[in-house]
DSSP file (Angstrom, degrees, kcal/mol; ACC not computed):
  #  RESIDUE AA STRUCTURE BP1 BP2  ACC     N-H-->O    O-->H-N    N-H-->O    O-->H-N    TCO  KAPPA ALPHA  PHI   PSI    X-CA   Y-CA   Z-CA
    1    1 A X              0   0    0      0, 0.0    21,-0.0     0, 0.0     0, 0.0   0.000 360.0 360.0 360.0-158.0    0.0    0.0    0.0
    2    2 A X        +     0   0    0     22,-0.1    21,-1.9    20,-0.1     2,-0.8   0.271 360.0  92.8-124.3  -3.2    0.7    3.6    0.1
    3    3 A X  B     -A   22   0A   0     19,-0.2     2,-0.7    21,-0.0    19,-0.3  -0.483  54.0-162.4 -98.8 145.8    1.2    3.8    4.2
    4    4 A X        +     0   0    0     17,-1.7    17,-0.3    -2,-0.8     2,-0.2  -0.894  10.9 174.8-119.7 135.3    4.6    3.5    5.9
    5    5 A X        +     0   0    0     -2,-0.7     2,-0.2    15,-0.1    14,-0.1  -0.469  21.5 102.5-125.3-169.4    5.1    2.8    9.3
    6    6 A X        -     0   0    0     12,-0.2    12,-1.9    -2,-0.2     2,-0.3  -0.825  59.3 -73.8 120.0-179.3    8.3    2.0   11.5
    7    7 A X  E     -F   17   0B   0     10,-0.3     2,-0.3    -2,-0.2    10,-0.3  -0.816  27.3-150.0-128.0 140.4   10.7    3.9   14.2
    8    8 A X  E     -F   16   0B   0      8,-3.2     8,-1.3    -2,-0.3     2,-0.5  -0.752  29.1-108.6-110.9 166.6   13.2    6.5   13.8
    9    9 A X  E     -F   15   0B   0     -2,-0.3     6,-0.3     6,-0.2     0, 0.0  -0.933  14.3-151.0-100.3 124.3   16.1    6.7   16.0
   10   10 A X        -     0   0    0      4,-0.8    -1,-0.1    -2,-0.5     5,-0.1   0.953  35.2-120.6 -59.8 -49.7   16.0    9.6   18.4
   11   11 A X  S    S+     0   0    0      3,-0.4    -1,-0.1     0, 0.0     4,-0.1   0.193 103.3  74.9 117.3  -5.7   20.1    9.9   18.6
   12   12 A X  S    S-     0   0    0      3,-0.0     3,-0.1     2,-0.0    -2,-0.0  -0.199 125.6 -81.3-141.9  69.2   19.9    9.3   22.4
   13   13 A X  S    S+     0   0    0      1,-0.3     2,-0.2     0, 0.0    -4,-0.0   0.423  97.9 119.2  86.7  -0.9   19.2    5.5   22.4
   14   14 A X        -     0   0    0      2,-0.0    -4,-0.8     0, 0.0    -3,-0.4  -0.361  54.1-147.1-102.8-178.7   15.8    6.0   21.9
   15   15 A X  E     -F    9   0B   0     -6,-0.3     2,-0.4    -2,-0.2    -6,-0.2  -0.833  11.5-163.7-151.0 140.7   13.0    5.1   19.1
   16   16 A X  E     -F    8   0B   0     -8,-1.3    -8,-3.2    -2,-0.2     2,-0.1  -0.909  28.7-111.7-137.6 146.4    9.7    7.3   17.9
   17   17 A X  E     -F    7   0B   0     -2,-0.4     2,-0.3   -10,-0.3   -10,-0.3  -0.305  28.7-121.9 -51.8 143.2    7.0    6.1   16.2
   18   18 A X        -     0   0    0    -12,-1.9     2,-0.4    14,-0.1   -12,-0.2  -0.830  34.8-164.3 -95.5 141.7    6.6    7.4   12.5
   19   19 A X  E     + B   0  31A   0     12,-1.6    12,-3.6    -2,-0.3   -14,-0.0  -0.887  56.1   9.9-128.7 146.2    3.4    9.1   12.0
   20   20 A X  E    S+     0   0A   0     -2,-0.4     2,-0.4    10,-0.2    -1,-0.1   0.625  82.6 168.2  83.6  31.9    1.2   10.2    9.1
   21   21 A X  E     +     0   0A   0    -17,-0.3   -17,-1.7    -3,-0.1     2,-0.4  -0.466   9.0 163.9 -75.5 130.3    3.6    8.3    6.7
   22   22 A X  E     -AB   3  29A   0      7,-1.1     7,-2.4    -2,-0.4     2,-0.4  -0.910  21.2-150.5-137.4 172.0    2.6    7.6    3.0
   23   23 A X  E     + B   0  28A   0    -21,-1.9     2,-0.5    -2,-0.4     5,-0.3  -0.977  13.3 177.3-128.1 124.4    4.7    6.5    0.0
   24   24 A X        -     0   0    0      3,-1.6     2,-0.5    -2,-0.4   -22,-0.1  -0.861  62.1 -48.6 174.1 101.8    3.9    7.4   -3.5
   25   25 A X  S    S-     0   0    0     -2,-0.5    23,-0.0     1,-0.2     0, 0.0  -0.703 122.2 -18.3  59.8-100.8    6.3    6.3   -6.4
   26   26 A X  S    S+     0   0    0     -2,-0.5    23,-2.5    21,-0.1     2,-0.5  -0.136 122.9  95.2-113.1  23.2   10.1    7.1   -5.4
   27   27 A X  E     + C   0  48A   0     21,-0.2    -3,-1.6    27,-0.0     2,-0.3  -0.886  49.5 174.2-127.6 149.5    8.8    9.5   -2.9
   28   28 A X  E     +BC  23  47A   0     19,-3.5    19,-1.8    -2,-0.5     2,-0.2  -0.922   3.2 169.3-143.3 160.3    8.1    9.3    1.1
   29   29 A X  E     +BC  22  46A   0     -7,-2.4    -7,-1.1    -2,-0.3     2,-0.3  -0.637   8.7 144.4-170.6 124.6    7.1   11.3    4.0
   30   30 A X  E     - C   0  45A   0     15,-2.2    15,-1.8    -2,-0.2     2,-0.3  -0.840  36.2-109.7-147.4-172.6    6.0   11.0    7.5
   31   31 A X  E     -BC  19  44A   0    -12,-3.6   -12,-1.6    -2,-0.3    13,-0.2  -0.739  15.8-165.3-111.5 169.6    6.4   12.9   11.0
   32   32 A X  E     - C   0  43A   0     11,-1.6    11,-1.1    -2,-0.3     9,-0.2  -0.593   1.6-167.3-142.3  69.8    8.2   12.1   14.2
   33   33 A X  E     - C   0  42A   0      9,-0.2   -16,-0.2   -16,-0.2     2,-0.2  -0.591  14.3-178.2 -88.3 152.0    7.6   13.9   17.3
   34   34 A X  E     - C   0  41A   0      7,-2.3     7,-2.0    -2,-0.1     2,-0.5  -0.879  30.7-111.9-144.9 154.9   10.4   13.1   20.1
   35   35 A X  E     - C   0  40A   0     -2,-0.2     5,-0.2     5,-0.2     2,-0.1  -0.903  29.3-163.3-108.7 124.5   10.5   14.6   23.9
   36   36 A X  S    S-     0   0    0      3,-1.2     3,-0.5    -2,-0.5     4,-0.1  -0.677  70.9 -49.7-107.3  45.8   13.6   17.0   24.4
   37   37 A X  S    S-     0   0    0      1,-0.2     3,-0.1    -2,-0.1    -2,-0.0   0.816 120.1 -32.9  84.0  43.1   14.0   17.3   27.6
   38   38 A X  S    S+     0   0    0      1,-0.3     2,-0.3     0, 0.0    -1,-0.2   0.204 117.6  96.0  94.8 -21.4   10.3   18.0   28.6
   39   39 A X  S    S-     0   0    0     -3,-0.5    -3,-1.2     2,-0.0     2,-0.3  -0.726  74.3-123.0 -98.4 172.1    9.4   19.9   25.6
   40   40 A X  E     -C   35   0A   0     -2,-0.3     2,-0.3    -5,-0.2    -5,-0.2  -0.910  26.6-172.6-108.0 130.1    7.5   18.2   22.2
   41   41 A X  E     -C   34   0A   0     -7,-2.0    -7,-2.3    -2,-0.3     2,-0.7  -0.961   9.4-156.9-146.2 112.3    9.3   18.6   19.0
   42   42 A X  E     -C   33   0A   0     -2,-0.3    19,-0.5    -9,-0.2     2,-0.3  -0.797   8.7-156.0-103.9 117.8    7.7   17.6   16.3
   43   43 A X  E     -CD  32  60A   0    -11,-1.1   -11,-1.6    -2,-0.7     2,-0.3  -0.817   6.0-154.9 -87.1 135.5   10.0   16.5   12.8
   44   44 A X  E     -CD  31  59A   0     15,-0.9    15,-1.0    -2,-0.3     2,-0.5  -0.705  14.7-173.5-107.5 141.5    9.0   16.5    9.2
   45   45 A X  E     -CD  30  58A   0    -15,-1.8   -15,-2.2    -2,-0.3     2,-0.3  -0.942   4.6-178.9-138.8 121.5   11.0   14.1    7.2
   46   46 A X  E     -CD  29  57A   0     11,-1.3    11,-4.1    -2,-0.5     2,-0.2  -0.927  11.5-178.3-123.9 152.8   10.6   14.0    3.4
   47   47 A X  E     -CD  28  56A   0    -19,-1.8   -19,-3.5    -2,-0.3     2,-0.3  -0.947  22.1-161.2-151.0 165.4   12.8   11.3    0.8
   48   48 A X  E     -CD  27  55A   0      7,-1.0     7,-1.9    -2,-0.2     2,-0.7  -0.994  27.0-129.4-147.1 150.3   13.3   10.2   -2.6
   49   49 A X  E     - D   0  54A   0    -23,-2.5     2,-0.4    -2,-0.3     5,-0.3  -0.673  20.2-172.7 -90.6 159.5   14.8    7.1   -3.2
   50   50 A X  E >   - D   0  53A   0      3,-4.2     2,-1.5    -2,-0.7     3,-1.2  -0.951  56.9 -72.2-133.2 117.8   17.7    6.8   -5.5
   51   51 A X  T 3  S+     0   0    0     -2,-0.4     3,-0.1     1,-0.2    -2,-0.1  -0.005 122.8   1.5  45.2 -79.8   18.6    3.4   -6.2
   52   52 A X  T 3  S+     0   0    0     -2,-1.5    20,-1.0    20,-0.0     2,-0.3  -0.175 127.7  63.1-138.3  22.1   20.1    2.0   -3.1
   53   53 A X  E <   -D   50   0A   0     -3,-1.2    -3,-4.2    18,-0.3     2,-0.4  -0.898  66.6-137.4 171.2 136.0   19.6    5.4   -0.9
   54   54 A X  E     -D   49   0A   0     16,-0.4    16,-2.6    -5,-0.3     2,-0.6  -0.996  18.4-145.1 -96.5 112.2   16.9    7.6    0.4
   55   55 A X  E     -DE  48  69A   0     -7,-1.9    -7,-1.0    -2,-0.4     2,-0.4  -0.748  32.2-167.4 -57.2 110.5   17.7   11.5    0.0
   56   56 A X  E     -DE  47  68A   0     12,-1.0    12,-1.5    -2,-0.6     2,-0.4  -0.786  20.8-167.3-103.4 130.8   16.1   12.7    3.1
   57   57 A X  E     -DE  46  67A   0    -11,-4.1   -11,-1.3    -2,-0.4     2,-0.4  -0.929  10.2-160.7-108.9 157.1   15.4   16.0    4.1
   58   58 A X  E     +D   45   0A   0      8,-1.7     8,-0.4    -2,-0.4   -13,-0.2  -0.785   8.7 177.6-136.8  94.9   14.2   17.2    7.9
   59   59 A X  E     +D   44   0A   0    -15,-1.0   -15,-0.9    -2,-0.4     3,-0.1  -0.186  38.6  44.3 -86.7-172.3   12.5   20.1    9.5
   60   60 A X  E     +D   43   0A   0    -17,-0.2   -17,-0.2     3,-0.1    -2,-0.0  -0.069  62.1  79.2  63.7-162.6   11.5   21.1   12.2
   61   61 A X  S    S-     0   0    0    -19,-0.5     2,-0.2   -21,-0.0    -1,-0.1  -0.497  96.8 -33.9  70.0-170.1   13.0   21.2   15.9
   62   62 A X  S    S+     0   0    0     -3,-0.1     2,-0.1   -21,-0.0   -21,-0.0  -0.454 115.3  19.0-141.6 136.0   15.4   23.7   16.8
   63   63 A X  S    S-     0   0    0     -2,-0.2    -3,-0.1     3,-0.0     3,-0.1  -0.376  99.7 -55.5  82.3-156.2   18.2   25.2   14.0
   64   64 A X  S    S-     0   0    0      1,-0.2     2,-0.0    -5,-0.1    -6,-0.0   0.004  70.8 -51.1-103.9-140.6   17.5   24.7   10.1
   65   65 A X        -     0   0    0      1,-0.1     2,-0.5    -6,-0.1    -6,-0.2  -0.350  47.9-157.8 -74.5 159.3   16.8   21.7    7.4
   66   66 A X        -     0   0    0     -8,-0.4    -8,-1.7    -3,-0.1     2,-0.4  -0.943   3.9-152.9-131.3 179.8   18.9   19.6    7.8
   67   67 A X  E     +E   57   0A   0     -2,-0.5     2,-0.3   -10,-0.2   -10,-0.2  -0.931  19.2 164.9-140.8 147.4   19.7   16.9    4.5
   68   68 A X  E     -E   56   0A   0    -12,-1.5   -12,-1.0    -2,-0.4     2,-0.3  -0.864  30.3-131.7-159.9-162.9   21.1   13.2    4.7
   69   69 A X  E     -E   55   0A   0     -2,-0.3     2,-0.9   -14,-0.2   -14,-0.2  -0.999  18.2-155.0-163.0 119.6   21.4   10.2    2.5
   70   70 A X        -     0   0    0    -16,-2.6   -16,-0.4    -2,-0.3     2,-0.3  -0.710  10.6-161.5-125.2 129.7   20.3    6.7    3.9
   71   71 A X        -     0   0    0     -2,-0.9   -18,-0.3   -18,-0.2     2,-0.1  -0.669  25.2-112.0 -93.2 138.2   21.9    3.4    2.4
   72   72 A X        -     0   0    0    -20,-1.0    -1,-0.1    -2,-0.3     2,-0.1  -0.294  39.9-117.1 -59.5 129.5   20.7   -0.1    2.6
   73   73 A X        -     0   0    0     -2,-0.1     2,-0.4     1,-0.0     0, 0.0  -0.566  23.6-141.5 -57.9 155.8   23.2   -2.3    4.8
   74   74 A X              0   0    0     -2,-0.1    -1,-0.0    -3,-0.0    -3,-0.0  -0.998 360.0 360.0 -82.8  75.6   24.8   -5.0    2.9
   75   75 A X              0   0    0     -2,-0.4    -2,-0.0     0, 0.0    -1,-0.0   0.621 360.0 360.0-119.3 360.0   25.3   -8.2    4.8
């Protein structure tokens, strides 16, 4: 189907649910809200796949966008 579900990793050992996620053709998008030390910070995460890699973008939170690249592991 067209929904995506899953976990992100917060960066301090923790997990959030992905929210509001859909998929449609080489493109994704979902939300994250994560607890910051008592406040709610909600992240916007948009991708495009390329091959073997997602190009990810991320708003929200605190500073600007920020951009990454995720690769499938290998094993």
């Amino acid at each position: 189907g067209s929904n995506l579900t899953g976990t992100v990793s917060t960066g301090q050992g923790q997990e959030a649910p992905i929210a509001d996620g859909k998929v449609s053709g080489d493109t994704l998008s979902f939300t994250v809200t994560v607890d910051r030390g008592g406040n709610t910070v909600k992240q916007s995460y948009t991708g495009k796949v390329v091959g073997d890699e997602i190009q990810f973008k991320r708003e929200g939170g605190q500073g600007p966008a920020r951009e990454f690249t995720a690769k499938r592991a290998r094993t």
